[in-house]
N, C-alpha and C positions, 0 to 999 in steps of 0.2 A: 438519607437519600430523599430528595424531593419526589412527591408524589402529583406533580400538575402537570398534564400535559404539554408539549411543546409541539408546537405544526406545524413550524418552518424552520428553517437553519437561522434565515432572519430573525424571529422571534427569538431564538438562542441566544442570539450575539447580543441583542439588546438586552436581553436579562444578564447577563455575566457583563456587558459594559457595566448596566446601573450595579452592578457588586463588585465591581474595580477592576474588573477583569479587561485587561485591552485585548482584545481576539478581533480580527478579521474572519470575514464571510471565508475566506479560503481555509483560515486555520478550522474553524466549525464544523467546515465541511472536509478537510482530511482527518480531525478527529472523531468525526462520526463514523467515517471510511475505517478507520482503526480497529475503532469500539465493534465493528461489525454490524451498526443498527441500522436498521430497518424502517421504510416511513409507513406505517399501518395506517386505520383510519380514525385509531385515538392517538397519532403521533406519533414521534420515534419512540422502538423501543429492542431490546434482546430481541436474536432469535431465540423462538423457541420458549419463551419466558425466562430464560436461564438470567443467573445476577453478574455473568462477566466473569467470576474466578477460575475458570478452569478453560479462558482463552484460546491455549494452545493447544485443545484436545478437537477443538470444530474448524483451527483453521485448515485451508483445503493446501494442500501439495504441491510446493513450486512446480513438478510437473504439470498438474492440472492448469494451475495458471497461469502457466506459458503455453499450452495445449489452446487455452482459451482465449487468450492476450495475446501471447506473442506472435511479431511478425520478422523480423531479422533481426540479424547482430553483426555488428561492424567493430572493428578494432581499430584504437590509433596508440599506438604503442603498448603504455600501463591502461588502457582506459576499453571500456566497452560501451558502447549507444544501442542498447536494446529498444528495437522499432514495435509497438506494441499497438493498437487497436484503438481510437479515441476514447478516455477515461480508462486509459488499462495501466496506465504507468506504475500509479499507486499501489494495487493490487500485487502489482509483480516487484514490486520494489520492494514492500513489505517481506512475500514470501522470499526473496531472497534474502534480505535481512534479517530473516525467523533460521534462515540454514545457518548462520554460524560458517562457513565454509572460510577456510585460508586462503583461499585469492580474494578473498573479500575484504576491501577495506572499509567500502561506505558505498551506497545508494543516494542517486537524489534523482527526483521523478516528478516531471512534467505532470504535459496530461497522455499522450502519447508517445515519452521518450524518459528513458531511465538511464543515465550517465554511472555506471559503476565503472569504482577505482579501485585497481588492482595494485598488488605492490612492486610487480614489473612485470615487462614484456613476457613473459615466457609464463608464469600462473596465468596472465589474462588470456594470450591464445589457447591455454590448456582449457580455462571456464569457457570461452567462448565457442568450442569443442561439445562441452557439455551442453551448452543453451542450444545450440541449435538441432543436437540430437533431441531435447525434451519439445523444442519449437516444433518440429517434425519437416 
């Protein structure tokens, strides 16, 4: 693991372009969102100092993240458009894809809008039941 500083997402991109890496400013910056890091004042880094392997024991609770993020949920048939908070899509896109859940077939997330695909009409109004009870 490299030990130098990095202090912008830009600077990122440029170091993994010049190591062959083709990454956009958006993929850098939904992978940092992933990884959970943090912009401190020596750069990004873990919370907590932690090295990343035990991931899914600090992330926070699709409740929580829809408690904090979410804003509605609308259905069109197999499909759900969770209306989420600007820069909340991610967030909640994620925690829904950390549940594992059976009406869940896949997530894909804006910045304020997460398009989940359900496998038919009847699991999505049943999730869409669930979101808007954790929504409040």
């Amino acid at each position: 693991m490299a030990t130098a500083s990095v202090t912008s997402q830009d600077e990122l991109r440029r170091k993994l372009v010049r190591r062959g890496f083709d990454v956009t400013q958006a993929t850098v910056s939904r992978d940092i969102h992933e990884m959970r890091l943090y912009k401190g004042p020596n750069g990004y880094a873990l919370p907590n100092g932690g090295t990343g392997d035990d991931e899914d024991n600090d992330m926070p609770s699709v409740q929580d993240v829809l408690e904090s993020f979410g804003l509605k949920v609308k259905q069109a048939q197999n499909q759900l458009v969770l209306i989420t908070t600007n820069g909340g899509a991610q967030p909640v896109a994620l925690a829904i894809d950390h549940e594992d859940w059976d009406e869940v077939v896949g997530t894909i997330a804006g910045d304020d809008t997460v398009l989940i695909i359900c496998p038919d009409q009847k699991r999505a109004s049943q999730l869409r039941g669930r979101l808007e009870e954790m929504i409040g």
